[in-house]
TIGU-122253 format. One record per residue: x, y, z of N, C-alpha, C in turn; residue number from 1. Coordinates in Angstrom, 1 decimal. Layout:
N
((X,Y,Z),(X,Y,Z),(X,Y,Z),NUM)
...
END
This chain:
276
((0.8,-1.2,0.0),(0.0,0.0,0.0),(0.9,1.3,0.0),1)
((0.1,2.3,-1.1),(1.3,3.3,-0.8),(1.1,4.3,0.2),2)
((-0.1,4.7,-0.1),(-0.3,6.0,0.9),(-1.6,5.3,1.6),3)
((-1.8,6.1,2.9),(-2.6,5.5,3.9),(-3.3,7.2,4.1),4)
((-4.1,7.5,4.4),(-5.2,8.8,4.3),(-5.9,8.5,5.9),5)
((-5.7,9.4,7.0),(-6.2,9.5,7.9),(-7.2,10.6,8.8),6)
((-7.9,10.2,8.8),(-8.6,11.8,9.2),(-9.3,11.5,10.8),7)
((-9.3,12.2,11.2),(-10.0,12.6,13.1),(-11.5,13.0,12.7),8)
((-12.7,12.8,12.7),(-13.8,13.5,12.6),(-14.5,13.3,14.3),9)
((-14.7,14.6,14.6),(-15.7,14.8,15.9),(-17.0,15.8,15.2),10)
((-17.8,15.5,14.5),(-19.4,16.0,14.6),(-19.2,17.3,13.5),11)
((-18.8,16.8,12.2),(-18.5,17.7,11.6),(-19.0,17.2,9.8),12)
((-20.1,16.4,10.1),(-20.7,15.9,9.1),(-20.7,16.1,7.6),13)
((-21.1,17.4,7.7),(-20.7,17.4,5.8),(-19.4,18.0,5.6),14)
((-19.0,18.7,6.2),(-17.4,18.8,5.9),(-16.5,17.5,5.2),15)
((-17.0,17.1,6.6),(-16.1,15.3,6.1),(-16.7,14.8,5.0),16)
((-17.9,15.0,4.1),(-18.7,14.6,3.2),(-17.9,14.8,2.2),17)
((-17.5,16.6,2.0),(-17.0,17.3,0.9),(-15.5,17.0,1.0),18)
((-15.0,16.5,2.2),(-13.5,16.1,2.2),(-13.4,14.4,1.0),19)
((-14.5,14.1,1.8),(-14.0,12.4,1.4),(-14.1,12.6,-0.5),20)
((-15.4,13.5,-0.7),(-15.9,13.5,-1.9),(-14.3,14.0,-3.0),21)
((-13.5,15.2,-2.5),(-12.5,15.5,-3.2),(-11.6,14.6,-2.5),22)
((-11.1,13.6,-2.3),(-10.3,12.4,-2.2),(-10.2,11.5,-2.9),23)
((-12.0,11.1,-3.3),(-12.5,10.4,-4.3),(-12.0,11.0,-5.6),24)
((-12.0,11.7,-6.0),(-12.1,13.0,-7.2),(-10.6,13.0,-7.4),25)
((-9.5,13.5,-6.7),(-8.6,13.7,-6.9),(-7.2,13.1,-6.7),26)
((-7.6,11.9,-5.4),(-6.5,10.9,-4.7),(-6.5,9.6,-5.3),27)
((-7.8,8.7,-5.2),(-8.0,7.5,-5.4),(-7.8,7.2,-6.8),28)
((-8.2,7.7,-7.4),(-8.2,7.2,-9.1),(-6.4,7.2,-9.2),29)
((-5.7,7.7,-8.5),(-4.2,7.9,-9.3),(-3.4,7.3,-8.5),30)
((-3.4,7.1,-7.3),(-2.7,6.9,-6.0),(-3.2,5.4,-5.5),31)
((-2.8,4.4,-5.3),(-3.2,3.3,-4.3),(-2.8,3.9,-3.0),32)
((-4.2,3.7,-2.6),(-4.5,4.5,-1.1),(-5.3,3.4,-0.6),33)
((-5.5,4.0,0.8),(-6.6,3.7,2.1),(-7.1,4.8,2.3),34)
((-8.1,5.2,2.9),(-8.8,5.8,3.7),(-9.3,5.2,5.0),35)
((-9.0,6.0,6.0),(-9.5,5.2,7.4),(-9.9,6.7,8.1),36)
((-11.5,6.9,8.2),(-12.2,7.9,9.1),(-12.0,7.6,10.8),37)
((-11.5,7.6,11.3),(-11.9,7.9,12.9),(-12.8,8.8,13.5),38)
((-14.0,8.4,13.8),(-14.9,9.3,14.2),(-14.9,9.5,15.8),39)
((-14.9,10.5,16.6),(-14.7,10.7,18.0),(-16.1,11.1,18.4),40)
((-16.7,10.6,19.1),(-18.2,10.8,19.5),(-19.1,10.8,18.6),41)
((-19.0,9.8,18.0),(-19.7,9.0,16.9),(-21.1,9.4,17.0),42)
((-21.8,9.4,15.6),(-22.8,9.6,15.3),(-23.8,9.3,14.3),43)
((-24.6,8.6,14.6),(-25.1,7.6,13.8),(-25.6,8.1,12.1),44)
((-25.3,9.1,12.5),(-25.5,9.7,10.4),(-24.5,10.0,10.1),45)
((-23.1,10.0,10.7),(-21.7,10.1,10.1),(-21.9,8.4,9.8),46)
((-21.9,7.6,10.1),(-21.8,6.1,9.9),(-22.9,5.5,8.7),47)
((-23.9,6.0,9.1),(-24.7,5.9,7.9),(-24.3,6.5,6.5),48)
((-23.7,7.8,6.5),(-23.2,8.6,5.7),(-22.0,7.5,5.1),49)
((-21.0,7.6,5.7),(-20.2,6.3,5.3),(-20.6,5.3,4.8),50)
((-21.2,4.7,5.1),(-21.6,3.0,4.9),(-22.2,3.2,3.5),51)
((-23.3,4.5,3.7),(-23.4,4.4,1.9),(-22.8,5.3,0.8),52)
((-22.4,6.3,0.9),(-22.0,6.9,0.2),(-20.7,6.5,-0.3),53)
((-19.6,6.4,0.8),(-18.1,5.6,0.6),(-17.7,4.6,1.4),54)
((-18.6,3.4,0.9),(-18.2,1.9,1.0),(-17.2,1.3,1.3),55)
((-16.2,2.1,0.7),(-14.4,1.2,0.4),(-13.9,2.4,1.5),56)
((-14.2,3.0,2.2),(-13.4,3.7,3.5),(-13.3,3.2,4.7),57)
((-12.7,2.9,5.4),(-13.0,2.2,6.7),(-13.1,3.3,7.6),58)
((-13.6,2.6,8.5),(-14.5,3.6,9.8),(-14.6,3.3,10.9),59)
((-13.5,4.1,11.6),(-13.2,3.4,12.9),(-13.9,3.9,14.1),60)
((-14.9,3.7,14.7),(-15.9,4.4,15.3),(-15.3,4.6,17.4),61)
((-15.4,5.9,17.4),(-15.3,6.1,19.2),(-16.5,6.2,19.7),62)
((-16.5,6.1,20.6),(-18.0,6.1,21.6),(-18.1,7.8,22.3),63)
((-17.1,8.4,22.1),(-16.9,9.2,23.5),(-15.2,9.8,22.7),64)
((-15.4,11.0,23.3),(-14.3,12.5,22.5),(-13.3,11.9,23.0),65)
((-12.7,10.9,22.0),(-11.0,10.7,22.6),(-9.8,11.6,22.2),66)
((-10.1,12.6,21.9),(-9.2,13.8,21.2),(-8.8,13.6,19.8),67)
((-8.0,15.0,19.6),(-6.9,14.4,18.7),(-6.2,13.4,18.5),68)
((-4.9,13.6,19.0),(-4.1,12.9,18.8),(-4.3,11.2,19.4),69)
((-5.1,10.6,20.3),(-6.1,9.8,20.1),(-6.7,9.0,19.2),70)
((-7.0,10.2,18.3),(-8.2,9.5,17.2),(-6.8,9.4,16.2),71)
((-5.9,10.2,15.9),(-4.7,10.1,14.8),(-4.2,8.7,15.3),72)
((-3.7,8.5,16.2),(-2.6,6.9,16.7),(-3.5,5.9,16.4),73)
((-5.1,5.8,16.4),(-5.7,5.1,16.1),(-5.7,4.6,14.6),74)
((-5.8,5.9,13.6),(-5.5,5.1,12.4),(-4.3,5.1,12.3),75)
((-3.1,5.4,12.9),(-1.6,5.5,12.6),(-1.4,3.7,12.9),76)
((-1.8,3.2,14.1),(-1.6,1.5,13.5),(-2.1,0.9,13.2),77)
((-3.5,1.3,12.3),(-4.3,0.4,11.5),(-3.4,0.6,10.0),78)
((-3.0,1.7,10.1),(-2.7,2.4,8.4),(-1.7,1.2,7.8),79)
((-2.2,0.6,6.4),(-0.9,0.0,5.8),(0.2,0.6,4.9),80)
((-0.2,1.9,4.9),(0.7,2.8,4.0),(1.9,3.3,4.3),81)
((2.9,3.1,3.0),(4.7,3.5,3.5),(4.6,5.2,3.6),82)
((3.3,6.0,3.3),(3.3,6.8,3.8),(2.0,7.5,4.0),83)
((2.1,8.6,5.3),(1.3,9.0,6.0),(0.3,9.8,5.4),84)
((-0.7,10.2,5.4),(-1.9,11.7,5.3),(-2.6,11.6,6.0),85)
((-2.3,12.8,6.7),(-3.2,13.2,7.9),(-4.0,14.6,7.6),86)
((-5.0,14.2,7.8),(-6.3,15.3,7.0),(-7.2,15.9,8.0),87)
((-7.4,16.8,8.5),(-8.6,17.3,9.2),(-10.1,17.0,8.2),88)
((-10.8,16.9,8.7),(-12.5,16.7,7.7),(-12.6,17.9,7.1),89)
((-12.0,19.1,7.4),(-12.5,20.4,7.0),(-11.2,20.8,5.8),90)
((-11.0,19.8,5.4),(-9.6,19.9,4.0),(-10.2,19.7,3.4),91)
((-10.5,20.5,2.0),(-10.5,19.9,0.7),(-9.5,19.9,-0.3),92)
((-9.0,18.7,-1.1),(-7.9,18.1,-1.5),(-7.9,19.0,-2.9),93)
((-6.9,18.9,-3.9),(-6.9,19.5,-5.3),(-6.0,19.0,-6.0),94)
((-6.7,19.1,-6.9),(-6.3,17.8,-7.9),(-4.7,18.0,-7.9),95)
((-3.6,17.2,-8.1),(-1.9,17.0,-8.5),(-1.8,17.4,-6.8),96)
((-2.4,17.7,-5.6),(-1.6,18.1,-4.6),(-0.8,17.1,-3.8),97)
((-1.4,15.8,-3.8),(-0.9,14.7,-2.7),(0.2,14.0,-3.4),98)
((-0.1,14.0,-5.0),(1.0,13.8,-6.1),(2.4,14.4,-5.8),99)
((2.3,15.9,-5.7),(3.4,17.3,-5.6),(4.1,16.2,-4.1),100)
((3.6,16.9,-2.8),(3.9,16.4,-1.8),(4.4,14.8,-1.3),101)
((3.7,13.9,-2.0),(4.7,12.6,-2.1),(5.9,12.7,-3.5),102)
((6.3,13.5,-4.2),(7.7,13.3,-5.0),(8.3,14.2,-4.3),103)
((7.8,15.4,-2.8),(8.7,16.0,-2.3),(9.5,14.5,-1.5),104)
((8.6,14.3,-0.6),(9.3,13.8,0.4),(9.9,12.3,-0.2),105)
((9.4,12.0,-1.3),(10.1,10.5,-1.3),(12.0,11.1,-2.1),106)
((11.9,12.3,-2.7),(13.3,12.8,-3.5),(14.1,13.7,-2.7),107)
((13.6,14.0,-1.0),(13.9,14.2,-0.1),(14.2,13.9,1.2),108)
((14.9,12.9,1.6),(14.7,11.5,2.5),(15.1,12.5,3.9),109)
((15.6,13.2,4.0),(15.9,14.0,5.2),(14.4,14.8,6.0),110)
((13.4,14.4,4.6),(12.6,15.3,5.4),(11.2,14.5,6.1),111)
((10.9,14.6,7.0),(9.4,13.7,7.4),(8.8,14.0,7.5),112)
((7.9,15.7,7.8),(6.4,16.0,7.5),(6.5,16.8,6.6),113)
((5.8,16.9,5.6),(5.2,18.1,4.8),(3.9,18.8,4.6),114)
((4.3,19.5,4.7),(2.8,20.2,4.7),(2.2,21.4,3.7),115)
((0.9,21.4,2.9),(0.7,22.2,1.9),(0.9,23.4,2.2),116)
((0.2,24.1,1.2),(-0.1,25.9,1.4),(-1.7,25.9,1.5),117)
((-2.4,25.9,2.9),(-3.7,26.0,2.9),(-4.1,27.4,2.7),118)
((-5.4,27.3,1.6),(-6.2,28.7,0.8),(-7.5,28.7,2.1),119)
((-7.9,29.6,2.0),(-9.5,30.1,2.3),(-10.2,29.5,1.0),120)
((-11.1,29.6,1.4),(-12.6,29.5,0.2),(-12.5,30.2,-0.5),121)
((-12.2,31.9,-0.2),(-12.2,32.9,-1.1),(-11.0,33.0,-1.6),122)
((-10.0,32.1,-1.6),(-8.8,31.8,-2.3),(-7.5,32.5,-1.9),123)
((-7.4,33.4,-0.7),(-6.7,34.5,0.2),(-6.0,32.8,1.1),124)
((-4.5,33.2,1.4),(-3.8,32.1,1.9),(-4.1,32.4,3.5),125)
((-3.5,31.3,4.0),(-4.4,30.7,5.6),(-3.0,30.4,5.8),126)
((-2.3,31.2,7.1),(-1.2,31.0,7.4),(-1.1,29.6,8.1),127)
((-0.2,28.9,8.0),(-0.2,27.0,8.2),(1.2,26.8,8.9),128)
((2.5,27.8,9.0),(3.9,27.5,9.2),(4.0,28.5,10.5),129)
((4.9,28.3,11.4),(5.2,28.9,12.5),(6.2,28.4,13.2),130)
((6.8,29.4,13.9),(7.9,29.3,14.3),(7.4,28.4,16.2),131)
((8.5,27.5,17.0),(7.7,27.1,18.2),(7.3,28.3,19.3),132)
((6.1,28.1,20.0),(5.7,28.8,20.9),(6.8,29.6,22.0),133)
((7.0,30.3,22.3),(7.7,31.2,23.4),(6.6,31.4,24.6),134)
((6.5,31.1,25.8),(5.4,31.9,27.0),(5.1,32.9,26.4),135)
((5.3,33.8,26.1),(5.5,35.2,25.8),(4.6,35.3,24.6),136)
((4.0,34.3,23.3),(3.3,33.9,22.6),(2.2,34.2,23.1),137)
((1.8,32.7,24.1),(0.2,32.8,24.8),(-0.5,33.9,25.1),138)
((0.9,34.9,25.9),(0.3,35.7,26.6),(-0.4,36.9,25.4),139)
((0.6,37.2,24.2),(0.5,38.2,23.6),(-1.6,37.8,22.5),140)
((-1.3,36.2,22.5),(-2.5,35.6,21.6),(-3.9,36.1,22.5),141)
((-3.4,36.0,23.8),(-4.3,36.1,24.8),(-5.3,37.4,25.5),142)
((-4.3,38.5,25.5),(-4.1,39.6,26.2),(-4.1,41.1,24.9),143)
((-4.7,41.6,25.6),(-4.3,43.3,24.8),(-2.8,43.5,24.2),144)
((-2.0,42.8,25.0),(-0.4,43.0,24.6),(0.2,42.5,23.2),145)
((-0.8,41.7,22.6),(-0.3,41.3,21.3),(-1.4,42.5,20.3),146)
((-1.7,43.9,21.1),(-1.7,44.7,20.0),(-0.9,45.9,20.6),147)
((-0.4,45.8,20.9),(1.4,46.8,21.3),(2.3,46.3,20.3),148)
((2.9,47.5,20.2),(4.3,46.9,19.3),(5.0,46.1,19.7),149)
((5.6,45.7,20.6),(6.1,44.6,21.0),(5.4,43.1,21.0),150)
((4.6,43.2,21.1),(4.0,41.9,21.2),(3.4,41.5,19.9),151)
((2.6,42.8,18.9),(2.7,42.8,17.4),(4.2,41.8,17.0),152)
((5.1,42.7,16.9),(6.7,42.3,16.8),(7.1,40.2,17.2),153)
((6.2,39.8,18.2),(6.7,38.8,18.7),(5.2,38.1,17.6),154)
((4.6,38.5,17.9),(3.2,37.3,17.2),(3.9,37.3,15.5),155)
((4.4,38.6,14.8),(4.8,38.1,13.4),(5.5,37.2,13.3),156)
((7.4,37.1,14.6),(7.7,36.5,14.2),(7.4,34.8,14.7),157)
((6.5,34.7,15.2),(5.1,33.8,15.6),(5.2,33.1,14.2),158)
((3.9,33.9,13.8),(3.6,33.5,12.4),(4.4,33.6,11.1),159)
((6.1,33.6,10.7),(7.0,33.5,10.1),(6.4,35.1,9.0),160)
((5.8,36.0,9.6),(6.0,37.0,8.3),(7.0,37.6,7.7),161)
((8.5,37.6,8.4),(9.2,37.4,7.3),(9.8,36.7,6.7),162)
((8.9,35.6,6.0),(9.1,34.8,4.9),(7.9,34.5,4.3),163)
((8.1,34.8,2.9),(6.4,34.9,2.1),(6.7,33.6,1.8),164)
((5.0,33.1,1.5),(4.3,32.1,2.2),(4.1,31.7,0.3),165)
((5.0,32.2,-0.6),(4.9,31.8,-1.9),(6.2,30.3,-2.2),166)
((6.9,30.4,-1.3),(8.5,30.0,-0.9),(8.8,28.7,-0.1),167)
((9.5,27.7,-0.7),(9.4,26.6,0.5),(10.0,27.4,1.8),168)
((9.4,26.4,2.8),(10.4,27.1,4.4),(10.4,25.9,4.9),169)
((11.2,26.2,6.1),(11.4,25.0,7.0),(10.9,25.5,8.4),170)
((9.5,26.0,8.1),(9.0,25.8,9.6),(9.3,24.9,10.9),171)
((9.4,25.6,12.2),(9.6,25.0,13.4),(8.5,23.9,13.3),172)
((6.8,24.3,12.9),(5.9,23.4,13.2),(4.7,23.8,12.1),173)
((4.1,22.8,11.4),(3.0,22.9,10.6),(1.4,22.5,11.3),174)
((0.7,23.4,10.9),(-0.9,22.9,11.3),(-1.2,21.7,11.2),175)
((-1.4,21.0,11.5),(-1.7,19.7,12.1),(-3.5,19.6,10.8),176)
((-3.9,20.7,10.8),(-5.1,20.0,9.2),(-4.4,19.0,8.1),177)
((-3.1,19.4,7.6),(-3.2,18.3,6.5),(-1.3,18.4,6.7),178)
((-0.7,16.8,6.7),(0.2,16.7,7.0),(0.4,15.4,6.5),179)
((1.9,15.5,5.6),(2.3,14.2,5.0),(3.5,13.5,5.8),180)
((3.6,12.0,5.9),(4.4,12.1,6.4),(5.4,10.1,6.1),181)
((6.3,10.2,6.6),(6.2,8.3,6.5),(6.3,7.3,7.4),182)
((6.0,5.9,7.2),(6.1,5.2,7.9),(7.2,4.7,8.7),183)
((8.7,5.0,7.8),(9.6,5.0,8.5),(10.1,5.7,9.4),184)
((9.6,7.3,9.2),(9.8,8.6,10.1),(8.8,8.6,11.2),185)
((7.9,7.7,11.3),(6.9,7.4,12.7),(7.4,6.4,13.5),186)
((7.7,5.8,12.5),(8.6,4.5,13.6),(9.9,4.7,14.3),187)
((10.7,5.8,13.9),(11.7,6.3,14.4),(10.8,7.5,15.2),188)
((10.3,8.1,15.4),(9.9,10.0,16.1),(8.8,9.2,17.4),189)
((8.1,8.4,16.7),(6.4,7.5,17.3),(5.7,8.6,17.2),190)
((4.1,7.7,17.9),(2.5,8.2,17.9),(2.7,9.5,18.0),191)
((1.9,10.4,18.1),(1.3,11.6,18.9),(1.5,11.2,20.4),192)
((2.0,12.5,20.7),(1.6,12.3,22.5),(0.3,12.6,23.0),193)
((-0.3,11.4,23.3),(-2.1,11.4,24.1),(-2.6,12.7,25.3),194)
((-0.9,12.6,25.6),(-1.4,13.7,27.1),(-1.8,14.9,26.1),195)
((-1.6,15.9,25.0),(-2.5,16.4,24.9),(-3.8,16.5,24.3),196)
((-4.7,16.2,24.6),(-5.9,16.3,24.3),(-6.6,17.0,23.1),197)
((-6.2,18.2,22.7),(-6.5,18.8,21.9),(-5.7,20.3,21.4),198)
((-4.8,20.6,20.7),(-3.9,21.2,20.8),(-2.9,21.2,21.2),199)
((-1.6,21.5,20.6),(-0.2,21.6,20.8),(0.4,19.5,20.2),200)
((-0.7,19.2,20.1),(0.1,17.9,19.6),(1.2,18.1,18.2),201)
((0.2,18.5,17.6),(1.2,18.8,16.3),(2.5,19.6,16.4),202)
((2.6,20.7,17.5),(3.7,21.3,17.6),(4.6,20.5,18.5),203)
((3.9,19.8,19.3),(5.2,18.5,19.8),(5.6,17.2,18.7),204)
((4.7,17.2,18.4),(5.4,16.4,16.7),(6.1,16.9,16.0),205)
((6.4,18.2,15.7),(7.4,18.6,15.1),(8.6,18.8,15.9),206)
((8.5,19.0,16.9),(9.7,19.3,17.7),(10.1,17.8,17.6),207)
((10.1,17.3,18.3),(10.4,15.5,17.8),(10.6,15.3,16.9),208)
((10.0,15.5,15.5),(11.0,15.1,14.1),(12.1,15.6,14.4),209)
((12.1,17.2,14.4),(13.4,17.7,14.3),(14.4,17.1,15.3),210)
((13.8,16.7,16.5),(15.3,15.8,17.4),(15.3,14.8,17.1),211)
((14.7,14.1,16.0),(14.8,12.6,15.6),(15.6,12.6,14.1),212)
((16.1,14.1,13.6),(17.2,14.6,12.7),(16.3,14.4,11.5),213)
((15.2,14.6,11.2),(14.1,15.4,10.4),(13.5,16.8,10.0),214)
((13.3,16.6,8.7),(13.3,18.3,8.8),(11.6,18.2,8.3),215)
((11.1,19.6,8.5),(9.6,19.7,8.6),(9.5,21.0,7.3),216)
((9.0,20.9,6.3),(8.8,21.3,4.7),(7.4,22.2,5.0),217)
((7.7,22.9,4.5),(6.1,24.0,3.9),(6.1,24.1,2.0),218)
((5.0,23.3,2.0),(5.3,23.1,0.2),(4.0,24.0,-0.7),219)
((4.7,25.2,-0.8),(3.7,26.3,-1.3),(2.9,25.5,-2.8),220)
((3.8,25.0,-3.2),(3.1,24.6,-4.4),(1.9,23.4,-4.5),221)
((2.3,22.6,-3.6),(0.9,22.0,-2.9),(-0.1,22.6,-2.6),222)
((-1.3,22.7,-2.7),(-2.6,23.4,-2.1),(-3.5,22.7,-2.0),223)
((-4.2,23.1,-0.5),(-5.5,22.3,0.3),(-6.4,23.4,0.2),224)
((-7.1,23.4,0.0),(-8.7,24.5,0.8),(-9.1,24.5,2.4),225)
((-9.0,25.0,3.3),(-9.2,24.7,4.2),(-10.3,25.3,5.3),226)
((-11.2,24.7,5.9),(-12.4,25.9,6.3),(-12.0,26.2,8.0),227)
((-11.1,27.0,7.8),(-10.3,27.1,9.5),(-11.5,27.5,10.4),228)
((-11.4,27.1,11.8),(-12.7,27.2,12.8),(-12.1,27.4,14.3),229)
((-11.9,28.5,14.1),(-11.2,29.1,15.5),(-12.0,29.0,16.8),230)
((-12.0,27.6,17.4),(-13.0,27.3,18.8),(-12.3,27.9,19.9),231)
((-10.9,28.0,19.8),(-10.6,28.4,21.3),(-10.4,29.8,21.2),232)
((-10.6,30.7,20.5),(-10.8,32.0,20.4),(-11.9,32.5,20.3),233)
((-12.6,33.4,21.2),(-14.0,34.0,21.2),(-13.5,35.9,20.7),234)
((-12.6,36.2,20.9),(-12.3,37.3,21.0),(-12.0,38.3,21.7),235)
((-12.3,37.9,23.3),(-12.5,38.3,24.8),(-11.3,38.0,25.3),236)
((-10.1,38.0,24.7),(-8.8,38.2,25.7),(-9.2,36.8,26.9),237)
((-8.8,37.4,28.0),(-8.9,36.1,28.9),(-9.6,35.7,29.4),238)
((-11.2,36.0,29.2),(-12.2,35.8,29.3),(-12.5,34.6,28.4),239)
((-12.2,34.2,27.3),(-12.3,33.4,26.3),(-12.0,31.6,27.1),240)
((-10.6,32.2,28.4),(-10.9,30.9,29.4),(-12.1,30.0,30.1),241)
((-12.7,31.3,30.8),(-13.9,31.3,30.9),(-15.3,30.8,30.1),242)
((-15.4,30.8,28.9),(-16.6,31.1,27.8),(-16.3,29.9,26.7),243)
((-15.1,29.6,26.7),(-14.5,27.9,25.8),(-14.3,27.1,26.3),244)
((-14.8,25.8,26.4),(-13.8,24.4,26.8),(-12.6,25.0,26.1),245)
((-12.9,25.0,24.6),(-11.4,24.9,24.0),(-10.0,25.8,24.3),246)
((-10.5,26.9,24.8),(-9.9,27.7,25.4),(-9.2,27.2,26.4),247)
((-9.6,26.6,27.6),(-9.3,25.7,28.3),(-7.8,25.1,27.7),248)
((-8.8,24.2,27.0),(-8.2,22.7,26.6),(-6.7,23.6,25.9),249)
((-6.7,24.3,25.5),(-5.7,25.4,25.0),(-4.5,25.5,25.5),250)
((-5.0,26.2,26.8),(-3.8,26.7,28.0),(-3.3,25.6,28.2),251)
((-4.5,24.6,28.8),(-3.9,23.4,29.2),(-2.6,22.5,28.9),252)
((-2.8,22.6,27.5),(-2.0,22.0,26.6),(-0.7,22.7,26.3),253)
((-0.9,23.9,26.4),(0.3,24.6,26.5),(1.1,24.8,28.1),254)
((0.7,24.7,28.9),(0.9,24.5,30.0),(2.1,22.6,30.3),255)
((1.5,21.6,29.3),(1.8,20.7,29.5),(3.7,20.5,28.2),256)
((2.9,21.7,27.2),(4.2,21.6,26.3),(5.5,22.4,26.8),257)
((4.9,23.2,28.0),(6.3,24.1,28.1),(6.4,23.0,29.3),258)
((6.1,22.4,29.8),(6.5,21.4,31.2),(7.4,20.3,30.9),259)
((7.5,19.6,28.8),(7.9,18.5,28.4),(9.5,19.3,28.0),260)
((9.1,20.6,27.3),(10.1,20.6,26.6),(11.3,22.2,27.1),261)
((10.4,22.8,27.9),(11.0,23.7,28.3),(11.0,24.9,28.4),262)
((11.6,26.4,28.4),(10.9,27.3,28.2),(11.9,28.2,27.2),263)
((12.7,27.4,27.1),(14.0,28.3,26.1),(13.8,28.0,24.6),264)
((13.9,29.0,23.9),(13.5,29.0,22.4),(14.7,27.7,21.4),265)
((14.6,27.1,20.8),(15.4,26.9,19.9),(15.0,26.2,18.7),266)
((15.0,27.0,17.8),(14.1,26.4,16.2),(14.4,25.1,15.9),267)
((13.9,24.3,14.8),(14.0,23.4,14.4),(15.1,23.1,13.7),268)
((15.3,23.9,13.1),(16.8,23.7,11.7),(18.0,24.1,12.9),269)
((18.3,24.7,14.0),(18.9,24.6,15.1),(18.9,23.1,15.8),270)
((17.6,22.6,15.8),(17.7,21.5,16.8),(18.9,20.3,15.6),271)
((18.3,20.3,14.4),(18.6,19.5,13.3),(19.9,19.4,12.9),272)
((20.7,20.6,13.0),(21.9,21.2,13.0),(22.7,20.3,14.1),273)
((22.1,20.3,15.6),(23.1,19.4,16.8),(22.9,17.8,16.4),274)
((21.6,17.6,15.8),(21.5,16.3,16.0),(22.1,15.6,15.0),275)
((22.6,16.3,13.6),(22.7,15.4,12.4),(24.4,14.9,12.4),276)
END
């Protein structure tokens, strides 16, 4: 099997409809693939939805929200493919993209995730690359202070704005919506870490490739659609703790990533540099 296609769905019904639909449309016909849905608090018309519409998908059903990274380990050891796609439900695929991104990584052995250039609907790009979190991040994402110039200053170079987003980069960490990756590079780095729940997994998976002497790709010329859904931001600064689980589940998580890894900055092409 070549490629293995994984997706997390928690209650997100027709998205995942319009995901599976451009999969069919643009992956299967060209690619020997799998598909394997993980659904997290399953719902009897996502299953129904499945069972008739895409037959040849497998469907691995949760009872009860076992998170993210959770519902990803679960198709990660069912998957038979020598390489990884990991898809949020709210991706839609385009035609040559999974093509593009598997002749990166297979004519590029040094590298283990890649990740597209995700568009909005209205075709305006959806920043996906970022440099890793600093304390100093949270606070600025959280607080009035990320609209002072300093903390303006700290959230760009957050979000890598100086480096246009037309250009490969080697981001510290890619969004966790659509991510390519291989079988060999999981078997050396492993699963997702379970302790987070919902957020920051993806940013501890990249930190991990890169100390497992991996490098993490932003491949502009690849493109997803992507319908981004900002749950843990209400717009209320720290109140948003209060008014979101996700919000919550947020801090939480970030709380648990600066506890694994520490609180001193060091990029990824730095980490990659000591370990190779």
């Amino acid at each position: 099997m070549t490629l293995s296609i994984i997706i997390v769905n928690y209650k997100n019904r027709e998205l995942l409809k319009l995901c599976l639909q451009s999969l069919e449309q643009h992956v299967l016909p060209n690619i020997e693939s799998e598909v394997l849905v993980v659904d997290s608090e399953a719902e009897a018309e996502t299953a129904e939805m499945i069972r008739e519409d895409f037959p040849k998908m497998q469907y691995l059903l949760e009872q009860n929200n076992v998170g993210y990274a959770k519902g990803v380990n679960r198709g990660l050891r069912k998957a038979q493919g020598s390489y990884i796609l990991i898809l949020n439900p709210d991706i839609i695929v385009t035609s040559g993209t999974v093509e593009t991104m598997l002749e990166f990584i297979k004519t590029n052995p040094e590298v283990g995730l890649v990740g597209p250039r995700l568009l909005n609907f209205d075709g305006s790009v959806q920043n996906s690359r970022f440099r890793f979190y600093r304390p100093s991040t949270i606070l600025y994402r959280r607080s009035f202070l990320g609209k002072l110039p300093f903390g303006q200053k700290g959230l760009d170079r957050f979000h890598m704005k100086d480096v246009t987003s037309e250009e490969i980069a080697w981001p510290d960490w890619l969004m966790g919506s659509a991510l390519l990756t291989t079988r060999e590079a999981i078997n050396k780095v492993g699963l997702l870490d379970e302790r987070f729940f919902l957020y920051f997994e993806d940013v501890d998976w990249a930190k991990r490739f890169w100390e497992n002497g991996y490098k993490v790709a932003y491949l502009p010329k690849a493109t997803m659609y992507h319908y981004l859904q900002r749950r843990s931001k209400a717009g209320l600064g720290p109140l948003d703790f209060f008014l979101r689980r996700e919000a919550r589940w947020h801090l939480q998580s970030a709380f648990k990533y600066f506890s694994k890894h520490g609180l001193n900055y060091h990029s990824g092409p730095e980490i990659f540099k000591h370990v190779r």
